[in-house]
C-alpha positions as CSV (number, residue, x, y, z in Angstrom):
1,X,0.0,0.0,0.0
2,X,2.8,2.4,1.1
3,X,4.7,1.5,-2.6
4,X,1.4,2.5,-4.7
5,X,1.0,5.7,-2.4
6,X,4.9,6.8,-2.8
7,X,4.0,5.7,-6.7
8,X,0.8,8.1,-6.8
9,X,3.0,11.0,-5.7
10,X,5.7,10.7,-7.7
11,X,2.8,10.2,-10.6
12,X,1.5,13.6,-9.1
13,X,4.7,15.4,-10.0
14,X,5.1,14.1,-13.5
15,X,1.2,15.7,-14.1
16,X,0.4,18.2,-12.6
17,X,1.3,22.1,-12.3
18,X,3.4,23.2,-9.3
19,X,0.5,24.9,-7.9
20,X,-1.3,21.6,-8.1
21,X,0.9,19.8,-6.4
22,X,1.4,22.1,-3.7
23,X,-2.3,21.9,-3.2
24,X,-2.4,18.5,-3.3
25,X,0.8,18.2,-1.1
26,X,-1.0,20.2,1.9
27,X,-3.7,17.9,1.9
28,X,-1.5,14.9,2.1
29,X,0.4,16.4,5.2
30,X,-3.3,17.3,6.3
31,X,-4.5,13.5,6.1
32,X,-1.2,12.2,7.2
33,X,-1.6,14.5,10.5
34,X,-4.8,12.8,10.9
35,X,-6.2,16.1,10.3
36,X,-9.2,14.8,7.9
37,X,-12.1,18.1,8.2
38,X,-9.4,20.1,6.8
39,X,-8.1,17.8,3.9
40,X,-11.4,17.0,3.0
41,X,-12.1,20.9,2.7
42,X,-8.7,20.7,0.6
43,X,-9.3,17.6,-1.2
44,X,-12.8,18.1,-2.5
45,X,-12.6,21.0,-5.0
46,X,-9.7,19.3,-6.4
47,X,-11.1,16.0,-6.8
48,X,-14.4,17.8,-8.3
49,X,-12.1,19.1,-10.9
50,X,-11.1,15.2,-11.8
51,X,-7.2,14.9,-10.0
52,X,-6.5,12.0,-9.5
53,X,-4.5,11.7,-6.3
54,X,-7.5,13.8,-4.6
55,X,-10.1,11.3,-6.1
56,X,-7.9,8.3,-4.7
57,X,-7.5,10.3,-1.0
58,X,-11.0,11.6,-1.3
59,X,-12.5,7.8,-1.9
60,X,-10.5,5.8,1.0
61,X,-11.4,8.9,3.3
62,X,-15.4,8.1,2.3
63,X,-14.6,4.3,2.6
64,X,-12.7,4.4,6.0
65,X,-15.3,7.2,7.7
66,X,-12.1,9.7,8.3
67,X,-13.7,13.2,8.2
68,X,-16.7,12.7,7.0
69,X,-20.3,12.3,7.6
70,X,-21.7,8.9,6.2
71,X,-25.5,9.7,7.5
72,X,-24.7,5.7,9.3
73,X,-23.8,5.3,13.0
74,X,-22.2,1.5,13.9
């Protein structure tokens, strides 16, 4: 899992603009810090806009419950 992550970002550099990346760089620090209201608030906009890497961190937020509300309570 680590490999394909460390794969995704070097990916990220290849395609997209610096300003991208640096975008989508704070969010990563956000979500590694456990800090997941904030990189969703970072994350969505750009994964609207069809990135990739946001769509990827955006999806196994939704899937593992991390900063967001599902509407379920377990």
């Amino acid at each position: 899992m680590k490999l394909f992550l460390m794969l995704m970002v070097i990916l990220s550099l290849v395609c997209f603009s610096h300003q991208a990346f640096a975008d989508i760089k704070d969010a990563e620090l956000a979500y590694m810090a456990e800090d997941y209201s904030w990189a969703v608030n970072e994350l969505k906009p750009m994964a609207e806009k069809g990135n990739p890497l946001a769509q990827y961190y955006l999806g196994e937020m939704y899937s593992n419950g991390r900063g967001v509300w599902t509407g379920f309570l377990i």
